[in-house]
Every structure is written in C-alpha cells, then in structure tokens.
PDB file of N, CA, C and O in Angstrom, chain B, residues numbered from 101:
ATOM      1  N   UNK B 101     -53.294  23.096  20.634  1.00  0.00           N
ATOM      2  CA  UNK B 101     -51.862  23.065  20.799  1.00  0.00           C
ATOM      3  C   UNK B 101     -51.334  24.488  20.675  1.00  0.00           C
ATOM      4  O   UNK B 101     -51.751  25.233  19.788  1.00  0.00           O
ATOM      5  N   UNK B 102     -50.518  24.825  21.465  1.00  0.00           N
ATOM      6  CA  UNK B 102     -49.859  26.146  21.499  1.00  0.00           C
ATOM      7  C   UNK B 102     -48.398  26.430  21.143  1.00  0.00           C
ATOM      8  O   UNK B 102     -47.446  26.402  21.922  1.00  0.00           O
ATOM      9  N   UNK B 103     -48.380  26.712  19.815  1.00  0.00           N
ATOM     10  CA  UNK B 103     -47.029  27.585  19.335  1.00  0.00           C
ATOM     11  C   UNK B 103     -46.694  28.514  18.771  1.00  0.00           C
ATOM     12  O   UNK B 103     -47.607  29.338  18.708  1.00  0.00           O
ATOM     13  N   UNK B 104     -45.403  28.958  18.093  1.00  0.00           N
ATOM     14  CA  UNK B 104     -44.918  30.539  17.784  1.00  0.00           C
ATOM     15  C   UNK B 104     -44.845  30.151  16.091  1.00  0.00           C
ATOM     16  O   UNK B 104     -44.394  29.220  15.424  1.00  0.00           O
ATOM     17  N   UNK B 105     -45.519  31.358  15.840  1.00  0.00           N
ATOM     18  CA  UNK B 105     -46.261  31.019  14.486  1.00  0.00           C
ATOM     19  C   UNK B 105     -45.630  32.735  14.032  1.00  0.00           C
ATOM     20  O   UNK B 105     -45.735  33.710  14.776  1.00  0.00           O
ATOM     21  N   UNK B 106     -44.936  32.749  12.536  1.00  0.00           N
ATOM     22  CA  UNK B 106     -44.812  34.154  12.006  1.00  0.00           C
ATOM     23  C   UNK B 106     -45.645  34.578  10.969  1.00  0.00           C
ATOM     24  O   UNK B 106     -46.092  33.878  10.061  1.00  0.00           O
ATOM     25  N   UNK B 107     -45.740  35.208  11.070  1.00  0.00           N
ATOM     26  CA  UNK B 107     -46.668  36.347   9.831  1.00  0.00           C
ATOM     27  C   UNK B 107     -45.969  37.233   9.257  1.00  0.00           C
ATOM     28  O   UNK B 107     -44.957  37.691   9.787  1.00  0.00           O
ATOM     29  N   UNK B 108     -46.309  37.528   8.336  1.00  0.00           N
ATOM     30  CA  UNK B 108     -45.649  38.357   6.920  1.00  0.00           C
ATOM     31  C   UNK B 108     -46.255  40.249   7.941  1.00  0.00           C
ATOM     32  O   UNK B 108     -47.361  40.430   8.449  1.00  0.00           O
ATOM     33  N   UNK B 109     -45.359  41.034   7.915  1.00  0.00           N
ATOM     34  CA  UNK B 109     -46.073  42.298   8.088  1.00  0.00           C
ATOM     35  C   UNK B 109     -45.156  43.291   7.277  1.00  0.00           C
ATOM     36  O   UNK B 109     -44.021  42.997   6.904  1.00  0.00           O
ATOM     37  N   UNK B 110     -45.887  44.717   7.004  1.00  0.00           N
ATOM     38  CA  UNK B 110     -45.755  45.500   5.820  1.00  0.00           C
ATOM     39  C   UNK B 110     -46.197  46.803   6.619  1.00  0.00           C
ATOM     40  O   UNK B 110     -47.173  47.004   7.343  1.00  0.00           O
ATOM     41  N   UNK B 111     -44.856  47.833   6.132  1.00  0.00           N
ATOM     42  CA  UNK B 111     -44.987  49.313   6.230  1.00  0.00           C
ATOM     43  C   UNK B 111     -46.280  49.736   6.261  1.00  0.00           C
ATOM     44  O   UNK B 111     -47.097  49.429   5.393  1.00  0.00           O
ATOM     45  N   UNK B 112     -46.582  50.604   7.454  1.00  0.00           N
ATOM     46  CA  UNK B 112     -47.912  51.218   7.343  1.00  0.00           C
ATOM     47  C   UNK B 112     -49.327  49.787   7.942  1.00  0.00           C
ATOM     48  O   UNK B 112     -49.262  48.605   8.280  1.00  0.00           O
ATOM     49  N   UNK B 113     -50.228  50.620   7.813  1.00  0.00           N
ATOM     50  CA  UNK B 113     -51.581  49.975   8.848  1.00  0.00           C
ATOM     51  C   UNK B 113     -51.746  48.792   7.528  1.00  0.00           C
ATOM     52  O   UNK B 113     -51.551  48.926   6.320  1.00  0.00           O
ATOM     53  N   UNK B 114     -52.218  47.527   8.399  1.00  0.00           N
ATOM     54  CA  UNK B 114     -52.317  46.094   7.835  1.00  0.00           C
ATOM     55  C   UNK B 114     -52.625  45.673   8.731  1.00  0.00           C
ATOM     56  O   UNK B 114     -52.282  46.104   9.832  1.00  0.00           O
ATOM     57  N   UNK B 115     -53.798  44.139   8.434  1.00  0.00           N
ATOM     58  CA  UNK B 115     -54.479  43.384   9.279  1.00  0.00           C
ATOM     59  C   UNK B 115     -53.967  42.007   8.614  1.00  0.00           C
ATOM     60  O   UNK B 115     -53.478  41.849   7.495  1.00  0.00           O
ATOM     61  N   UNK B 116     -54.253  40.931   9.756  1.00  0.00           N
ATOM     62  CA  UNK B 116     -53.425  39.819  10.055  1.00  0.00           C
ATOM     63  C   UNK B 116     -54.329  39.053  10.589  1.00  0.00           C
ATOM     64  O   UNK B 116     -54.894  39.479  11.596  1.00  0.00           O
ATOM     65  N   UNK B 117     -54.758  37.504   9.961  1.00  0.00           N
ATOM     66  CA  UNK B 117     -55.767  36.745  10.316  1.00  0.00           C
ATOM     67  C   UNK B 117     -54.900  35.941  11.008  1.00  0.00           C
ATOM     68  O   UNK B 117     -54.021  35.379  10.355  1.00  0.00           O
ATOM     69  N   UNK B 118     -54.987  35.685  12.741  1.00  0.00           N
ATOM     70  CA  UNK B 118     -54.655  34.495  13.473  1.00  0.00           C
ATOM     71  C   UNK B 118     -55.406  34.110  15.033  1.00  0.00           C
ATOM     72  O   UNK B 118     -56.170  34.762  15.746  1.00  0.00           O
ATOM     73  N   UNK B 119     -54.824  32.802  15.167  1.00  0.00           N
ATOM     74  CA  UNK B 119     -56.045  32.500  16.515  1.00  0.00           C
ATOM     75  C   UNK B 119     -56.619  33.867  17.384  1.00  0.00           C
ATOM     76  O   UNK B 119     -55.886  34.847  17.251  1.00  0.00           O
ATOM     77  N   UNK B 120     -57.413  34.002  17.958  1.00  0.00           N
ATOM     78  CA  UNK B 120     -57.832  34.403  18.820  1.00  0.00           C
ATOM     79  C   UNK B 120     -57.266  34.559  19.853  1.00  0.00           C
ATOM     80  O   UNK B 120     -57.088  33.485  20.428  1.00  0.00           O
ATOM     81  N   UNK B 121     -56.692  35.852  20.647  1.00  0.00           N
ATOM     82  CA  UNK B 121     -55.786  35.779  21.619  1.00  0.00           C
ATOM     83  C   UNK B 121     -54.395  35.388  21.504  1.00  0.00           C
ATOM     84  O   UNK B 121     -53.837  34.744  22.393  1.00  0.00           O
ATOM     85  N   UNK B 122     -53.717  35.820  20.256  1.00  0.00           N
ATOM     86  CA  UNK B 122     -52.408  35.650  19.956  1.00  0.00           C
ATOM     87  C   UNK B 122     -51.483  36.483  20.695  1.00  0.00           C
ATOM     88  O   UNK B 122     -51.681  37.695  20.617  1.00  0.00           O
ATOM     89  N   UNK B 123     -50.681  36.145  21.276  1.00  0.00           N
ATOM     90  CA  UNK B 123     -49.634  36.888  21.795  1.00  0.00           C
ATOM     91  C   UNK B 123     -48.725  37.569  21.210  1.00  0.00           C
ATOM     92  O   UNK B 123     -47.604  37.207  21.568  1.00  0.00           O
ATOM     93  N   UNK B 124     -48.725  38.622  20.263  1.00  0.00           N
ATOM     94  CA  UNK B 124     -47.126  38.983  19.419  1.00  0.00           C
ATOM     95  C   UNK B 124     -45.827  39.215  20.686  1.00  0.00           C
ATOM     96  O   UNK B 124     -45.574  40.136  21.463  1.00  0.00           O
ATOM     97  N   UNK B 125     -45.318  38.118  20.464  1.00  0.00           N
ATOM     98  CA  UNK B 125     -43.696  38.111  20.656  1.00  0.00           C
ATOM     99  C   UNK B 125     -42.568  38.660  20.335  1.00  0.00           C
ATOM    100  O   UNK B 125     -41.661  38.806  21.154  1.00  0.00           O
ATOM    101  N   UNK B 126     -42.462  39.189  18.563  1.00  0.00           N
ATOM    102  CA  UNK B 126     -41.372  40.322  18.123  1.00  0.00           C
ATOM    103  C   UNK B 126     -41.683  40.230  16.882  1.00  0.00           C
ATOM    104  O   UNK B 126     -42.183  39.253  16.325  1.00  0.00           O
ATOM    105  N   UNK B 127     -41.266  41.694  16.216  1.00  0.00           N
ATOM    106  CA  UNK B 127     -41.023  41.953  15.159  1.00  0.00           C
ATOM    107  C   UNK B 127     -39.674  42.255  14.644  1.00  0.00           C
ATOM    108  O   UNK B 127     -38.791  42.822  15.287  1.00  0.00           O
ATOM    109  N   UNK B 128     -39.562  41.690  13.029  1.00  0.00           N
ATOM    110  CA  UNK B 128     -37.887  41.604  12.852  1.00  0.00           C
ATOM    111  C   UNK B 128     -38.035  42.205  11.635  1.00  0.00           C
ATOM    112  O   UNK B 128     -39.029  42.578  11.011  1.00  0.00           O
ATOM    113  N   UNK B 129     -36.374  42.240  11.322  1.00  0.00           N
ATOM    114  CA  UNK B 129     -36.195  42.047   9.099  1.00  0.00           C
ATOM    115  C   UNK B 129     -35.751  40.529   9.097  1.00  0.00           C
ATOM    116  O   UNK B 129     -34.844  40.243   9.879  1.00  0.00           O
ATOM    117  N   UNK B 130     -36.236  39.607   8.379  1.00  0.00           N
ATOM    118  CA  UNK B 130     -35.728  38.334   8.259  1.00  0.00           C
ATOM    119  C   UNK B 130     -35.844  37.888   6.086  1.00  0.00           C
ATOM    120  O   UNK B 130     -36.745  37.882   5.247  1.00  0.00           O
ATOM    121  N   UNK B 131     -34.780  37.684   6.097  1.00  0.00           N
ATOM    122  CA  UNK B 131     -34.660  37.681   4.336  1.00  0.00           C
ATOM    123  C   UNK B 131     -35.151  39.104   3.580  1.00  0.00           C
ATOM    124  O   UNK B 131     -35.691  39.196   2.478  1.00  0.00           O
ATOM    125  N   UNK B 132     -34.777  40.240   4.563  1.00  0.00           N
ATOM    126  CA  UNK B 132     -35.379  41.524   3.613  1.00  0.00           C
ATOM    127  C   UNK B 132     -37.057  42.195   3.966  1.00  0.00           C
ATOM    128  O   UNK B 132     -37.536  43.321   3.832  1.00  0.00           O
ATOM    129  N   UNK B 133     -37.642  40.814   4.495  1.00  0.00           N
ATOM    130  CA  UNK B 133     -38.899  40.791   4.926  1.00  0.00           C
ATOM    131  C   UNK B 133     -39.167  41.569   6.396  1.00  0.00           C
ATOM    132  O   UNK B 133     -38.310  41.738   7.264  1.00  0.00           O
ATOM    133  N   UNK B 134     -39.935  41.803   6.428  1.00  0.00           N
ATOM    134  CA  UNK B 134     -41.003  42.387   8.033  1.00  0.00           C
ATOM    135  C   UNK B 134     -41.407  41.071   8.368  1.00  0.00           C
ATOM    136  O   UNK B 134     -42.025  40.730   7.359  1.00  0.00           O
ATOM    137  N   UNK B 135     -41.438  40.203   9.095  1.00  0.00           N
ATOM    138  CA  UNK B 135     -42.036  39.520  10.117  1.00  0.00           C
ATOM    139  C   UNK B 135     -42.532  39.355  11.310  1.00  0.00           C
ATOM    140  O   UNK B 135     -41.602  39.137  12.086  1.00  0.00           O
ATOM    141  N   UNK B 136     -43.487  39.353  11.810  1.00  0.00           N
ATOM    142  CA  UNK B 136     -43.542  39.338  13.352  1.00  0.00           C
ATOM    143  C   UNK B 136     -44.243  37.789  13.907  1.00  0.00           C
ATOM    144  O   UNK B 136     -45.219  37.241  13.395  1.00  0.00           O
ATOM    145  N   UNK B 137     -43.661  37.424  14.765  1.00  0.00           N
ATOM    146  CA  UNK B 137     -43.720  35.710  15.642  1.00  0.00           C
ATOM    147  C   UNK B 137     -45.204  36.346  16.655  1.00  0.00           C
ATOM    148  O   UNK B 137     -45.345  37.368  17.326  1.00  0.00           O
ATOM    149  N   UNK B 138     -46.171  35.125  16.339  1.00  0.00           N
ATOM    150  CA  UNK B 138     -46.825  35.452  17.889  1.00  0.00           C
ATOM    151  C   UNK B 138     -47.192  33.658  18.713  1.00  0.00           C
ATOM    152  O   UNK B 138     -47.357  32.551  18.199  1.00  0.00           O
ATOM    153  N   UNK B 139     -47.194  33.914  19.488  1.00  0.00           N
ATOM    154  CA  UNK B 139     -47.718  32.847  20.381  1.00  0.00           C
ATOM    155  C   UNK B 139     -48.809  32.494  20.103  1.00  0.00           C
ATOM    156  O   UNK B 139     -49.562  33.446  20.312  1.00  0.00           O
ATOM    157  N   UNK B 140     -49.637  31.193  19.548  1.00  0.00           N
ATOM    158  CA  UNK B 140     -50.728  30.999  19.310  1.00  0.00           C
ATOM    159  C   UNK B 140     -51.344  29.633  19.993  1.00  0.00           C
ATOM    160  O   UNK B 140     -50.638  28.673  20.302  1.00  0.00           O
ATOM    161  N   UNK B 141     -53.077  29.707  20.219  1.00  0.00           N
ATOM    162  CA  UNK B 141     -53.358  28.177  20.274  1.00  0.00           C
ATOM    163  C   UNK B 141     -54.200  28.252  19.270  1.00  0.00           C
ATOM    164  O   UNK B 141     -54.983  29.165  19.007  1.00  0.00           O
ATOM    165  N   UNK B 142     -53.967  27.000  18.569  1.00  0.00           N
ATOM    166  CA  UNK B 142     -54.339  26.807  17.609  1.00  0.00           C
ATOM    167  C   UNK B 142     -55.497  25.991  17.621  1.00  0.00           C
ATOM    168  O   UNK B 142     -55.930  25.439  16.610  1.00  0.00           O
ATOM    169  N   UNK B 143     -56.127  25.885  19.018  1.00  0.00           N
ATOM    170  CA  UNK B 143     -57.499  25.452  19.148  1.00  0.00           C
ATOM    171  C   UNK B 143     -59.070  26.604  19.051  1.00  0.00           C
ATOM    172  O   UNK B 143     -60.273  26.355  18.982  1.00  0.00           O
ATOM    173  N   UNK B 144     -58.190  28.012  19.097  1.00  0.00           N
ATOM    174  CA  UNK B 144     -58.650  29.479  19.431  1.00  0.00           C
ATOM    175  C   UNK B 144     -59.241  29.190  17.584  1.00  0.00           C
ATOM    176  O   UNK B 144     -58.750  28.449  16.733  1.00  0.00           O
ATOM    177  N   UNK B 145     -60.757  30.353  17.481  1.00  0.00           N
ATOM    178  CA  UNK B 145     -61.157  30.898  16.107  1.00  0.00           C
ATOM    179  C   UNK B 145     -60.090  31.602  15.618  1.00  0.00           C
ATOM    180  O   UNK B 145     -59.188  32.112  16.282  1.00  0.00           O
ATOM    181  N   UNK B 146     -60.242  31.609  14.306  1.00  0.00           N
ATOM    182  CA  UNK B 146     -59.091  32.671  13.724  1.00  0.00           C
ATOM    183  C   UNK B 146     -60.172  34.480  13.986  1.00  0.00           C
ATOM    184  O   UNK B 146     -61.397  34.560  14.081  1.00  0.00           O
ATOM    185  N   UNK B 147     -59.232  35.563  14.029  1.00  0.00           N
ATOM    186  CA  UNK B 147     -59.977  36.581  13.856  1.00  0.00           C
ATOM    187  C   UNK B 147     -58.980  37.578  12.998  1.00  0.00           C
ATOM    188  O   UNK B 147     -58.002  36.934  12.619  1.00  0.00           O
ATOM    189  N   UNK B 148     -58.939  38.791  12.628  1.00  0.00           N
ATOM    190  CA  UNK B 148     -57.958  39.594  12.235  1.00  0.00           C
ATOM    191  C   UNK B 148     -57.683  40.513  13.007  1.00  0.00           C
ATOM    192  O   UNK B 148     -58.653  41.032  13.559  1.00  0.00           O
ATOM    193  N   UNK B 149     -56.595  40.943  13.268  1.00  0.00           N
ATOM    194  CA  UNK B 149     -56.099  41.713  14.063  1.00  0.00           C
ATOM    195  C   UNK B 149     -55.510  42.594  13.222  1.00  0.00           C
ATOM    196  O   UNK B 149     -54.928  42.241  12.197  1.00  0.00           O
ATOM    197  N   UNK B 150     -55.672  44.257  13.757  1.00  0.00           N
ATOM    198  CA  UNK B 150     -54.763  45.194  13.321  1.00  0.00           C
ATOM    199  C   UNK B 150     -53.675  46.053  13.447  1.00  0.00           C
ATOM    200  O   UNK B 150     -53.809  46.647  14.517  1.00  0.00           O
ATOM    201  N   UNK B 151     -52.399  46.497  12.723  1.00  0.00           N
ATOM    202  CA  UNK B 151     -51.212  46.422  13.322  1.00  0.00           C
ATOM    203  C   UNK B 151     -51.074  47.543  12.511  1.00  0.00           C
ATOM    204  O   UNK B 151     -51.787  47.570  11.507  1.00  0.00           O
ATOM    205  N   UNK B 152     -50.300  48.498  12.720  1.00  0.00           N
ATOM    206  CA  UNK B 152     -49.489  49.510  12.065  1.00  0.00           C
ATOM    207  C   UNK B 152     -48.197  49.321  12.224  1.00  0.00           C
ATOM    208  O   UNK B 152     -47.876  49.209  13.407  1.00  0.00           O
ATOM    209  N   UNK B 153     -47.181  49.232  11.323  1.00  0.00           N
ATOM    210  CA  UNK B 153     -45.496  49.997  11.481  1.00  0.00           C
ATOM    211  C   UNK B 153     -45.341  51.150  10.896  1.00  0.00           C
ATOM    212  O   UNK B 153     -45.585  51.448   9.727  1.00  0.00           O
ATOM    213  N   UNK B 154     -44.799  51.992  12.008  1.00  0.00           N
ATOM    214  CA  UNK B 154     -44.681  53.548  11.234  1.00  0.00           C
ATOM    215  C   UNK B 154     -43.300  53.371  11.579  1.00  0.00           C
ATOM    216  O   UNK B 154     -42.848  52.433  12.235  1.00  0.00           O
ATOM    217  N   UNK B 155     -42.372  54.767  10.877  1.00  0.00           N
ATOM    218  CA  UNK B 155     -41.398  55.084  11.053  1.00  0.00           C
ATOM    219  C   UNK B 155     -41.009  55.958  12.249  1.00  0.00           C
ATOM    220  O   UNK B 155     -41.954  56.703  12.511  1.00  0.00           O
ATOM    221  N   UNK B 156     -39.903  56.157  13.124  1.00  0.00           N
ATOM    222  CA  UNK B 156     -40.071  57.658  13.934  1.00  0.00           C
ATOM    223  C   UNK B 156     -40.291  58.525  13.519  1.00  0.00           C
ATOM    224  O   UNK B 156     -39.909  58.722  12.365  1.00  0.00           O
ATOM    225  N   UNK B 157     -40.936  59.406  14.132  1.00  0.00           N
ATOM    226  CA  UNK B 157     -41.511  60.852  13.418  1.00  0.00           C
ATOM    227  C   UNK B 157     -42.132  60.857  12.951  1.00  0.00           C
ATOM    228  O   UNK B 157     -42.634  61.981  12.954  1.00  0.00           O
ATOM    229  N   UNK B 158     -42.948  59.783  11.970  1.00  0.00           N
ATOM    230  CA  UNK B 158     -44.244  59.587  11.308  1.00  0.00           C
ATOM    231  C   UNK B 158     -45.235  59.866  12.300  1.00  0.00           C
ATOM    232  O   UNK B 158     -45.042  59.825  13.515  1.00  0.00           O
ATOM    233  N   UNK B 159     -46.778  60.278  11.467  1.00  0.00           N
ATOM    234  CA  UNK B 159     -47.893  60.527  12.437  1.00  0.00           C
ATOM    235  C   UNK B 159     -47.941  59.046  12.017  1.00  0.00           C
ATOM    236  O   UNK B 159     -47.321  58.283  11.276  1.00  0.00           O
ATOM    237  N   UNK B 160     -49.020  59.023  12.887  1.00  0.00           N
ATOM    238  CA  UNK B 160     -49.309  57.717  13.702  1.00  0.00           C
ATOM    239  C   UNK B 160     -50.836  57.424  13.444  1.00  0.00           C
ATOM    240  O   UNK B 160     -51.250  56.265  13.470  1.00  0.00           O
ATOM    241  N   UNK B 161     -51.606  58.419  13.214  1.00  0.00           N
ATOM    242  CA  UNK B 161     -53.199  58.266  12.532  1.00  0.00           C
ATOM    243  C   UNK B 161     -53.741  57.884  13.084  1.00  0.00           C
ATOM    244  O   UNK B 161     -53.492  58.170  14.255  1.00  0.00           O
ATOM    245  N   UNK B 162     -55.071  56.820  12.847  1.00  0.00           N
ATOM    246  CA  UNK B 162     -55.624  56.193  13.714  1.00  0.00           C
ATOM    247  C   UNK B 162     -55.401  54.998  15.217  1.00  0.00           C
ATOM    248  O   UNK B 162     -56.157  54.629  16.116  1.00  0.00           O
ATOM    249  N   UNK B 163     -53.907  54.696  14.842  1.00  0.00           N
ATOM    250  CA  UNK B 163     -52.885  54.023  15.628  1.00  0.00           C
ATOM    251  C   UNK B 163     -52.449  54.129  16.631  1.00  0.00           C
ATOM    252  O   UNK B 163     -51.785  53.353  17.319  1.00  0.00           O
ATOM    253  N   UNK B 164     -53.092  55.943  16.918  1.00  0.00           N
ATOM    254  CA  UNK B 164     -52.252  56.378  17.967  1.00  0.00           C
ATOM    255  C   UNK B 164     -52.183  56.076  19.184  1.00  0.00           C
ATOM    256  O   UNK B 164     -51.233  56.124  19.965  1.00  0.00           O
ATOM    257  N   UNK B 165     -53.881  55.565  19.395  1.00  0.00           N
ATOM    258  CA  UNK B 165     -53.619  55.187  21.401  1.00  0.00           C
ATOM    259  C   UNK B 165     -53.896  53.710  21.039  1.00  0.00           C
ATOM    260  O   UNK B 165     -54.882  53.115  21.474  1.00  0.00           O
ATOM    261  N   UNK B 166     -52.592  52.909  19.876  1.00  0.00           N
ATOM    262  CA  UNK B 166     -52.937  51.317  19.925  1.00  0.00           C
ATOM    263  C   UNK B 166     -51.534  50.955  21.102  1.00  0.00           C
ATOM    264  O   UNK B 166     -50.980  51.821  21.778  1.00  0.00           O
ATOM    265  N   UNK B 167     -51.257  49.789  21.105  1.00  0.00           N
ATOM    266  CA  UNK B 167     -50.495  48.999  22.298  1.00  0.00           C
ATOM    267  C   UNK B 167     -48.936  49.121  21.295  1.00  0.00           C
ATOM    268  O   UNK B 167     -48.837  48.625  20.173  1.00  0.00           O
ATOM    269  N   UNK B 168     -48.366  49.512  21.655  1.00  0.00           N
ATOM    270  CA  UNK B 168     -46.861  48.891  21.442  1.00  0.00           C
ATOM    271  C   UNK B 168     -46.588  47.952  21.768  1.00  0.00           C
ATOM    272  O   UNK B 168     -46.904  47.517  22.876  1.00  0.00           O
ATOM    273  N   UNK B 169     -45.634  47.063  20.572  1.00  0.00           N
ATOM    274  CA  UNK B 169     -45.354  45.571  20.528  1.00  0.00           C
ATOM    275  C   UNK B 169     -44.028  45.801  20.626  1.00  0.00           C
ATOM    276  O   UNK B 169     -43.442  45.248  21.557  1.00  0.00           O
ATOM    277  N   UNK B 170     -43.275  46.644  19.715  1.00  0.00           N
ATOM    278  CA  UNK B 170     -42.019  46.236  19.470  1.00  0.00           C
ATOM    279  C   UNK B 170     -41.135  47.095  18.024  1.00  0.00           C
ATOM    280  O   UNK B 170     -41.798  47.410  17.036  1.00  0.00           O
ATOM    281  N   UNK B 171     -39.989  47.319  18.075  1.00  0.00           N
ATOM    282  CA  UNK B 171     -39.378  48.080  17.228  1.00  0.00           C
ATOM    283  C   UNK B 171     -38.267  47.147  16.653  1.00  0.00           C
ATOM    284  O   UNK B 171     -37.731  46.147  17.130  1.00  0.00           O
ATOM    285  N   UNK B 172     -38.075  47.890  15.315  1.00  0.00           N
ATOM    286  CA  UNK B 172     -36.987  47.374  14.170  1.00  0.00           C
ATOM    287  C   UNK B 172     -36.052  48.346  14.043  1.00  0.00           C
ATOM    288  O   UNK B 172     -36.466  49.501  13.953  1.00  0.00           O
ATOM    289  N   UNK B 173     -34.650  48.103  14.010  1.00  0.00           N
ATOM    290  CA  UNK B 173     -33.854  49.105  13.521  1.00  0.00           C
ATOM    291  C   UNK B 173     -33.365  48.331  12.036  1.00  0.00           C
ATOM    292  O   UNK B 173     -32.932  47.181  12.115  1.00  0.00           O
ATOM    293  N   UNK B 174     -33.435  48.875  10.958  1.00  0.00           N
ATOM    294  CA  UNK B 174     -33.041  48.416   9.790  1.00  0.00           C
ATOM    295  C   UNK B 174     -32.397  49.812   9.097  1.00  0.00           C
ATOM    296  O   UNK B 174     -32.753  50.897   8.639  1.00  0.00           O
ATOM    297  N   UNK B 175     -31.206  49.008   9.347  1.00  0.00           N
ATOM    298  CA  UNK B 175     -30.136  49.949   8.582  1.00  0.00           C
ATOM    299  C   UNK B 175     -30.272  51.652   9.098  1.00  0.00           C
ATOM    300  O   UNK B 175     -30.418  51.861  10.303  1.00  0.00           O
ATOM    301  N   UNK B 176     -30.242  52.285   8.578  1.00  0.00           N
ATOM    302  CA  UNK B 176     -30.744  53.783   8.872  1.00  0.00           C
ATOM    303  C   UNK B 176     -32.188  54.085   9.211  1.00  0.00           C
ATOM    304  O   UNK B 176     -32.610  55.224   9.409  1.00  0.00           O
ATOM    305  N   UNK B 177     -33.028  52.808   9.271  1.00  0.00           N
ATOM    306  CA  UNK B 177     -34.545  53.404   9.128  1.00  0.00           C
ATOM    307  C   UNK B 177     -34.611  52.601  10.744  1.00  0.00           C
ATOM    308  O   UNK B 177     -33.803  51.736  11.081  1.00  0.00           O
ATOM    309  N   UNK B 178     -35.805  53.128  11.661  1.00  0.00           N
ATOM    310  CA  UNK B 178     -36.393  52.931  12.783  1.00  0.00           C
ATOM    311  C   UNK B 178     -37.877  52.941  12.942  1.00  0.00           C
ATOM    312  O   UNK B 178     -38.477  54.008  13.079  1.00  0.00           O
ATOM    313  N   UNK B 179     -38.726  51.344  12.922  1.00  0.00           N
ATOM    314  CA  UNK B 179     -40.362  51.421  12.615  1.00  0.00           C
ATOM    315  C   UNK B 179     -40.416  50.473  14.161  1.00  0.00           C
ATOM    316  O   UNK B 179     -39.562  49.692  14.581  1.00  0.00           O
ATOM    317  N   UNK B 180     -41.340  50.750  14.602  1.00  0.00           N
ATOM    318  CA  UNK B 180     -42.235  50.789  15.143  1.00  0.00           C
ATOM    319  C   UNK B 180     -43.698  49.832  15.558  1.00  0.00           C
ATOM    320  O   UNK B 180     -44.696  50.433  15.159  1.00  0.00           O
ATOM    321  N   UNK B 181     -43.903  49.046  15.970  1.00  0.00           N
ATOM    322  CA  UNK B 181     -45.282  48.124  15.450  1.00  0.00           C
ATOM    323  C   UNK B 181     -46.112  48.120  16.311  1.00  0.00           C
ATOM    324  O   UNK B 181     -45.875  47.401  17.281  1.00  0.00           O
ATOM    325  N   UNK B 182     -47.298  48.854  16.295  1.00  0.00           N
ATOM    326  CA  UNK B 182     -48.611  49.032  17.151  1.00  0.00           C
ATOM    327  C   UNK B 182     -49.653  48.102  16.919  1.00  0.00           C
ATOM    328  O   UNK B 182     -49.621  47.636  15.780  1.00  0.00           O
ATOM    329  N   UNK B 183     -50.309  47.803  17.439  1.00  0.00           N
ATOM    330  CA  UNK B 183     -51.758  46.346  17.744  1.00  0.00           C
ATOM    331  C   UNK B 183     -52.784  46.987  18.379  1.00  0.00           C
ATOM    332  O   UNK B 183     -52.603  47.546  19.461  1.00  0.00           O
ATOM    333  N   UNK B 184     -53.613  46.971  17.944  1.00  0.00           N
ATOM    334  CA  UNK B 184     -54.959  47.751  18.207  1.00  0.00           C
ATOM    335  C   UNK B 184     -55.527  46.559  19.241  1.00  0.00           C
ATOM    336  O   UNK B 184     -56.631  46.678  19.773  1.00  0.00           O
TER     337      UNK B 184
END
C-alpha cells in the first residue's frame, strides 16, 4: 500500500530508516519540529537513507554533490535538505 508517511529530521547530516524507494515530498517546521513527508510503499524493505540540512552559507561537507529536496525558511534562519 502506498502513502505519505513523516519523519522526524534534525540540523546537520542524519539518516532515516524507510521503505525502499521513498519519495521525499517536503520538508517543514511543524510544532517547532523539522519534519519531512515522503511517499512510501509499504510493501518495499526498509533501508536508511541519508539527508543533511545545512543552513545558507554553511559548507556542505560530504553532502555536497547530494540531490536537493527542498528548503525551510524559519523565522530569520534558511536550511536546506540534501538526500544522498
């Protein structure tokens, strides 16, 4: 069965156990929190996937040639969320 499933995500490089072939859809602030929604089937293995949020102007580290998903503006701050 295939639906939009969120995950908890956090400043800086972090990995994220979900189906296989998840689609990330967006990243937000929701209750103060980082979240990001992805599209899942939930018939797929789980695997972990890895994600960075940096800030603008931050280096970017090992992150650098990952895929852009999607950006947050929160308040004065502007991050970023890359998927390897």
């Amino acid at each position: 069965m295939r639906r939009i499933f969120k995950y908890p995500a956090k400043l800086g490089h972090f990995r994220v156990e979900m189906p296989r072939g998840a689609e990330i859809l967006a990243i937000q602030v929701q209750d103060g929190e980082f979240v990001l929604w992805a599209r899942i089937d939930e018939s797929e293995p789980p695997e972990i996937r890895r994600f960075a949020l940096v800030g603008t102007g931050h280096d970017l580290g090992h992150a650098a040639q990952w895929n852009y998903k999607g950006t947050i503006q929160d308040g004065q701050f502007v991050w970023h969320l890359l998927a390897e």
